[in-house]
Structures are given as C-alpha cells and as structure tokens.
ROLUM-204954 format. One record per residue (C-alpha): x, y, z. Coordinates in nm, 3 decimals, padded with zeros to 5 digits. Last residue first. Example, Ala and Ser with C-alpha at 12.3 -4.5 7.8 and 13.67 -1.06 7.14 Angstrom:
2
{atom {01.367 -00.106 00.714}},
{atom {01.230 -00.450 00.780}},
This chain:
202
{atom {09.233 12.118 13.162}},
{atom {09.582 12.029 13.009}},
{atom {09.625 11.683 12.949}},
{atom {09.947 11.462 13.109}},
{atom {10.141 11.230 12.864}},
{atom {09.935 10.951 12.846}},
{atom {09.992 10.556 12.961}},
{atom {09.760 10.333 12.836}},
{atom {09.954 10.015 13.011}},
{atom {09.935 09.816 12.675}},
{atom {10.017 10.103 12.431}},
{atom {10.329 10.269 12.735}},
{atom {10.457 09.869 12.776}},
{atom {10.484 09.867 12.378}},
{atom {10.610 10.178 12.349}},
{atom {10.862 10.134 12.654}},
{atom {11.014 09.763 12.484}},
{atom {10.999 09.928 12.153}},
{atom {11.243 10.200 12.287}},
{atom {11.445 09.964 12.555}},
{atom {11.561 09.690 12.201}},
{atom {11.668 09.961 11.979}},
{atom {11.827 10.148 12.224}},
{atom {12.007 09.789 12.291}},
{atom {12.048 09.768 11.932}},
{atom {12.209 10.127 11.876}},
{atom {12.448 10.062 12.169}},
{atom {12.574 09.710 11.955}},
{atom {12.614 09.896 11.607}},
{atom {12.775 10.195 11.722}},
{atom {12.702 10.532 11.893}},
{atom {12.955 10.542 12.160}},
{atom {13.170 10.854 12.135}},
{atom {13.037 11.025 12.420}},
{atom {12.886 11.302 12.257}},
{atom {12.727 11.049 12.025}},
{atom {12.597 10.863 12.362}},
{atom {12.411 11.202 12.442}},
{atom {12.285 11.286 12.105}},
{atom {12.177 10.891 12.071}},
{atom {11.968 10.968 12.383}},
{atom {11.800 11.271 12.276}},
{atom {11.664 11.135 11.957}},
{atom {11.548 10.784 12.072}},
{atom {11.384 11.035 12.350}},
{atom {11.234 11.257 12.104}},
{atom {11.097 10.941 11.928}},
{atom {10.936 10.782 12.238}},
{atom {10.776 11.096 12.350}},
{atom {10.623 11.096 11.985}},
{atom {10.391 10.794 12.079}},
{atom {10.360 10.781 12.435}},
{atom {10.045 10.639 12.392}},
{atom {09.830 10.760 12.121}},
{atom {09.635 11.059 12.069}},
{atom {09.861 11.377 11.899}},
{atom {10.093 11.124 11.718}},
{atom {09.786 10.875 11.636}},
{atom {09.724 11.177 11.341}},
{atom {09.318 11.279 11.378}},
{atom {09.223 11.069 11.023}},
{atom {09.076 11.289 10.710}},
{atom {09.248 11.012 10.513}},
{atom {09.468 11.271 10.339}},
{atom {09.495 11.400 10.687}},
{atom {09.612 11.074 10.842}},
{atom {09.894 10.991 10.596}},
{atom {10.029 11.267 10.606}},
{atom {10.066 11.237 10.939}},
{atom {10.203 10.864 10.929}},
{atom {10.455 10.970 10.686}},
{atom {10.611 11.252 10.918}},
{atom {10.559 11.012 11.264}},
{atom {10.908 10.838 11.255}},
{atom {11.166 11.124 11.049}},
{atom {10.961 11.408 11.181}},
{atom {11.023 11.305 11.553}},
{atom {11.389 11.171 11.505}},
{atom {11.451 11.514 11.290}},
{atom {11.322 11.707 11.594}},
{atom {11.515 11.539 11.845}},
{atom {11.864 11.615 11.668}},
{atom {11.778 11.949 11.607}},
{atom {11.731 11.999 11.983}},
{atom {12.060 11.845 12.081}},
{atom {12.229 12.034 11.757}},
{atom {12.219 11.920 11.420}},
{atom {12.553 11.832 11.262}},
{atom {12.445 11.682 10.917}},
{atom {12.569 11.328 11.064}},
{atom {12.359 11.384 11.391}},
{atom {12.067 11.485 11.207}},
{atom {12.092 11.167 10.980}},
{atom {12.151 10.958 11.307}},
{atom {11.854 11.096 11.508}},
{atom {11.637 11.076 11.181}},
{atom {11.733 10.704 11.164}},
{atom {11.661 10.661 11.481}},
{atom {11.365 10.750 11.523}},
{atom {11.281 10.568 11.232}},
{atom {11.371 10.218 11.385}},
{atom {11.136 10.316 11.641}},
{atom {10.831 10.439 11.512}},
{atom {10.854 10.169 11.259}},
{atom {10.913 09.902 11.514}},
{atom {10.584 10.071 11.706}},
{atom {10.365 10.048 11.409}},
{atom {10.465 09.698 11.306}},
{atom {10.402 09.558 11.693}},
{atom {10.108 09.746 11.724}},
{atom {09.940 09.570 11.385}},
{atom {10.094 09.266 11.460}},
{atom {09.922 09.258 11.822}},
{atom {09.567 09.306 11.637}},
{atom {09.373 09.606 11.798}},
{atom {09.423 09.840 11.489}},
{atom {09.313 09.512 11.260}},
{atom {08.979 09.528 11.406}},
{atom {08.863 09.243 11.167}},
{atom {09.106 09.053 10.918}},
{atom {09.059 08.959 10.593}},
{atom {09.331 09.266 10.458}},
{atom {09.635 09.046 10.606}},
{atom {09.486 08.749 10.346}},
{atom {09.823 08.599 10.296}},
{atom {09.877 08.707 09.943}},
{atom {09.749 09.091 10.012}},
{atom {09.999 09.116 10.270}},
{atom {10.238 09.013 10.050}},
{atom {10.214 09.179 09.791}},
{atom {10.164 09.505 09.981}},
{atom {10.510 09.405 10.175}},
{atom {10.704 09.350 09.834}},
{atom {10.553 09.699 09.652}},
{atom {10.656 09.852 09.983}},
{atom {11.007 09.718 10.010}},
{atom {11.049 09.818 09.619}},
{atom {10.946 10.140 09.658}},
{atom {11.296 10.196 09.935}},
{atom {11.498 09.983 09.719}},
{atom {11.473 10.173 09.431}},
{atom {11.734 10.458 09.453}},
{atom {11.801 10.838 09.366}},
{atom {11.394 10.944 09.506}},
{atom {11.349 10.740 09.829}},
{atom {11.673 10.868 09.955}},
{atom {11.556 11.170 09.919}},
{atom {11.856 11.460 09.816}},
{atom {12.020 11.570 10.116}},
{atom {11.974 11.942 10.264}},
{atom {11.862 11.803 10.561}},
{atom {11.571 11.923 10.633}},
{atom {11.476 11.764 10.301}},
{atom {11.623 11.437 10.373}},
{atom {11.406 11.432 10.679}},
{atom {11.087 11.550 10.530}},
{atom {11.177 11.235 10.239}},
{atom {11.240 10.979 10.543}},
{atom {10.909 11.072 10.725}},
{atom {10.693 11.016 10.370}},
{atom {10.870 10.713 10.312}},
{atom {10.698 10.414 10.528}},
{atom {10.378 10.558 10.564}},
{atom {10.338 10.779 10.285}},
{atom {10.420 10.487 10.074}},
{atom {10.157 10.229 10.257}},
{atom {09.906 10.462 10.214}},
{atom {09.946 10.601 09.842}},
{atom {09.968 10.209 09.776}},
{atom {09.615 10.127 09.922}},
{atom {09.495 10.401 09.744}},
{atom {09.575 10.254 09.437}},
{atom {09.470 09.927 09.515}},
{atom {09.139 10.054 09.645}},
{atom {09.065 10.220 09.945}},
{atom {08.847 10.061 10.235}},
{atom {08.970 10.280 10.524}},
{atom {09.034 09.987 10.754}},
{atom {09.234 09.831 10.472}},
{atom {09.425 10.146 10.409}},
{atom {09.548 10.146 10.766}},
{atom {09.650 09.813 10.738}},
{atom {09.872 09.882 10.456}},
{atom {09.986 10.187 10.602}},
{atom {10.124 09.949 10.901}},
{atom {10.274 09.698 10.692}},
{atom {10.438 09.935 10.507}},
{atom {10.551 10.117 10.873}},
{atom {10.749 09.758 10.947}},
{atom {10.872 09.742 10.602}},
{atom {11.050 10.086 10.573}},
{atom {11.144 10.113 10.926}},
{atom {11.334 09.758 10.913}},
{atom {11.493 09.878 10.632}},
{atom {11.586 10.221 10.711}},
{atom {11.702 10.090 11.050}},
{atom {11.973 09.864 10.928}},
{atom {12.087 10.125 10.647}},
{atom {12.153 10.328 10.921}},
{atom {12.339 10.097 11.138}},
{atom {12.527 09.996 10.879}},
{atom {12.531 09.703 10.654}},
C-alpha cells in the first residue's frame, strides 16, 4: 500500500470519528449523523479530485463509504455518543488532528502528481483536510474550526509546502512521509494544548 492509499485511510476513519462526534453534539438523528460523518471524512477528498480533474475517489469505489458506515457502527456500539463535552475529550483532538494531517497530505501528493505548482500544492493540502469539515459546519450553522482553532490550516499549508520541497529533492517516499507524518500531529497537538493563534488583526 502506498503512501497515498496509507493516508486516505487513516484520514477517512480518523475525520469519521470526528463528524460522528460532531453530530452527537448537534443531536441529529441517524441520518444526519451519517451526512456528518461523510462530509467529514470525504467531502475534502471529492473538492480535491475535482480540482484535479480526477474523477472522486469516493464516487468509482466503495471503500471510502464503507470506512464510515464501519466507524458509525462502531462508535454507536461502544457508547462514543454517551459521552459529555466530547470536543474536550483527548480522542476527539487526537481524531481531528490525524485527519487534518493525513489529509494534508494526501492533497499535497494528489497536487503534486497532477503537477501543481508550490502554491497549488498548498492549496489542495488545505482544501483536501478542512473541505469536509467546512461543509460540514455551515450545514450545521457551525463557525468552521479552520477560521478559530489552533494552528489549524497553518498545519496543512505547511504539510503542503514541505512535501513540495522534499519532492523537488527527490525524497518523497514512504519513510520521509512518516516522519512528516509524525512532526505535523506532533505541532497540532502541541499548537491545541499550548493555544497558540496565528496573530489577529485589530
């Protein structure tokens, strides 16, 4: 399994998990519930495919559905939905952020194999991790946690960014992908628990 594949999957079941919790706090139904935890996971990766001039990958095969169905189950089976405050909970940051990440870098990687340029490359790491999560948020009348949370799409334009760089240099392969991996959840995670912002203007 490639790289790509790699962080499709672990996107795909870490931002489930993340929708699904989001749902829970909104008190939808089953249906809703499942809107949620689809635009989540899948709603960056169909923008991306788009931009790209690919056809979705969530649309020509089943896996991608499948993951979600799996993680709702789940979640549902072990009670996730009893919990209180579940945005505060350590598995709820810790599914968010290896979403954020592991998407990140898929976009980088798709824009990279369509030939995007430095900046192109950025922008379809951004849209690619917070894409689903927006849509998300304004069908649940939510402000997006892209424009208020920690370091949250700084961390995708820098996945995107730095796998331009080691591209140019010939080095984007399983083990360099792990270890960007590994130093992007490790800064989201410092950035949620240290509260660091971006500056504000006024």
């Amino acid at each position: 399994m490639g790289g790509l594949e790699t962080a499709e999957i672990i996107g795909t079941l870490a931002f489930a998990l993340s929708g699904f919790y989001v749902a829970v706090k909104e008190k939808l139904d089953l249906l809703g519930v499942f809107i949620a935890s689809f635009l989540t996971a899948l709603g960056g990766g169909i923008v991306r495919d788009t931009i790209a001039g690919r056809s979705p990958y969530t649309f020509t095969h089943l896996l991608p559905t499948l993951l979600v169905l799996a993680v709702i189950a789940l979640s549902i089976l072990f009670k996730l939905h009893k919990k209180d405050e579940i945005e505060k909970k350590f598995y709820f940051i810790i599914s968010d952020t290896l979403g954020l990440v592991s998407f990140s870098i898929s976009g980088a990687l798709v824009g990279l194999h369509v030939g995007f340029n430095f900046f192109g490359v950025m922008l379809l790491a951004l849209l690619t991790a917070v894409g689903g999560g927006v849509m998300r948020d304004i069908l649940l009348n939510r402000v997006p946690i892209l424009l208020i949370s920690e370091f949250y799409g700084t961390v995708s334009l820098l996945v995107g960014a730095i796998l331009f760089v080691l591209n140019q240099w010939g080095m984007v392969g399983f083990f360099p992908l792990m270890i960007v991996f590994g130093l992007s959840v490790a800064l989201r995670l410092l950035a949620h628990y240290k509260s660091w912002h971006l500056p504000k203007i006024g």
